[in-house]
Phi, psi and omega in degrees: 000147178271121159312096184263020166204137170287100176260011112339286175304304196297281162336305173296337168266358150291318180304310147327292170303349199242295159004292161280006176245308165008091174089345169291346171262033191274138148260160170264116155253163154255154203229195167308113216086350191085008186292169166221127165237160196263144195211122163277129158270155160323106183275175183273156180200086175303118186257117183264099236219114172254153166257121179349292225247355188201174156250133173248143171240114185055250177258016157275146194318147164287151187238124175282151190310336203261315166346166172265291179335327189267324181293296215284344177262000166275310191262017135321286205307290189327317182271359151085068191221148162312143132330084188343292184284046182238321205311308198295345168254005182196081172272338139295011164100161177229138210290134166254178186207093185255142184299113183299165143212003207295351158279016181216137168285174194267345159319319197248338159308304177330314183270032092298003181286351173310322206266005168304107156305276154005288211264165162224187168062217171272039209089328203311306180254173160283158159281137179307143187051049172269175170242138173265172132063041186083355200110333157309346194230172141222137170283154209196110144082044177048008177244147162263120211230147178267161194245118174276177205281341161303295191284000165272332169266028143097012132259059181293168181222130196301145165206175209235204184272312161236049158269159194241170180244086191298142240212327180248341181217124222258340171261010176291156197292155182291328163315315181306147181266000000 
C-alpha cells in the first residue's frame, strides 16, 4: 500500500500544535496573604489515529485519505493550524497524540479494538493507564493528569479533570485548595 502521509512528519507538526497549548491551562490564583499559587488544569489529549485505509480524530467520525474531509485535517496539521473540525469544541486548541494503525484498515481494527493498548472505545480516547507525552501525562480513569515529581517515584495520587496540582507546596494534601 502507498504511504498517503509521513508520519514522521506529521508527528512533528503536532508536536509543534501541542507546544502551543502546552501548559496553557495554568491558572493564578490569590490566596492567604497575598500569596499566589499557580494550578495546572488537566488538558485533554485527543488521539489522532492513522490508518491503512483513513484517519480518525478523537471523537470525530472516521475519514478515509481520498475524502475531502480527511484532506483539509492532513493540511491543517501540515500548515500548522488545529484541525478546522475542533475550533468549535477546542477554540484555543487542543493537545493530539498521533497513533500509528497504518498496518490495519480501520474496518479490521474495529473489530479488534478492544484489545488496542492506546486507543479505547471506536477510538474516540486514549486507554486508561497510557502514559503520555514521556511520562508526563497518564491517562488515569478515563482522565488526563499531568504526573508530578511524586508520582513518578511511586506515590502517585488519583486526580480528576478539575483537580489542581500545587507548584509551591509539593505535600499538600490533594484535598486541600
Amino acid at each position: 500500500a502507498e504511504e498517503l502521509v509521513d508520519l514522521q512528519v506529521m508527528s512533528s507538526r503536532v508536536a509543534e500544535l501541542n507546544g502551543l497549548v502546552e501548559g496553557a491551562r495554568v491558572q493564578r490564583s490569590g490566596g492567604p496573604g497575598g500569596a499566589i499559587y499557580a494550578r495546572f488544569v488537566a488538558e485533554e489529549i485527543l488521539p489522532l489515529t492513522f490508518f491503512q485505509d483513513g484517519v480518525k480524530l478523537g471523537p470525530c467520525a472516521f475519514q478515509f485519505y481520498h475524502s475531502r474531509a480527511a484532506q483539509q485535517l492532513i493540511q491543517d496539521i501540515m500548515d500548522g493550524y488545529f484541525p478546522y473540525e475542533l475550533k468549535q469544541d477546542y477554540p484555543d486548541g487542543v493537545m493530539l497524540k498521533v497513533i500509528d494503525r497504518v498496518s490495519q484498515t480501520f474496518g479490521a481494527w474495529k473489530e479488534n479494538a478492544s484489545h488496542d493498548r492506546d486507543l479505547a472505545g471506536t477510538g474516540d480516547r486514549l486507554a486508561v493507564g497510557k502514559v503520555l507525552n514521556g511520562g508526563d501525562k497518564v491517562v488515569r480513569g478515563g482522565e488526563i493528569c499531568k504526573v508530578r515529581d511524586a508520582a513518578r517515584s511511586g506515590r502517585a495520587r488519583s486526580c480528576g479533570p478539575e483537580k489542581e496540582v500545587s507548584l509551591l507546596v509539593p505535600t499538600r494534601p490533594e484535598k486541600d485548595p
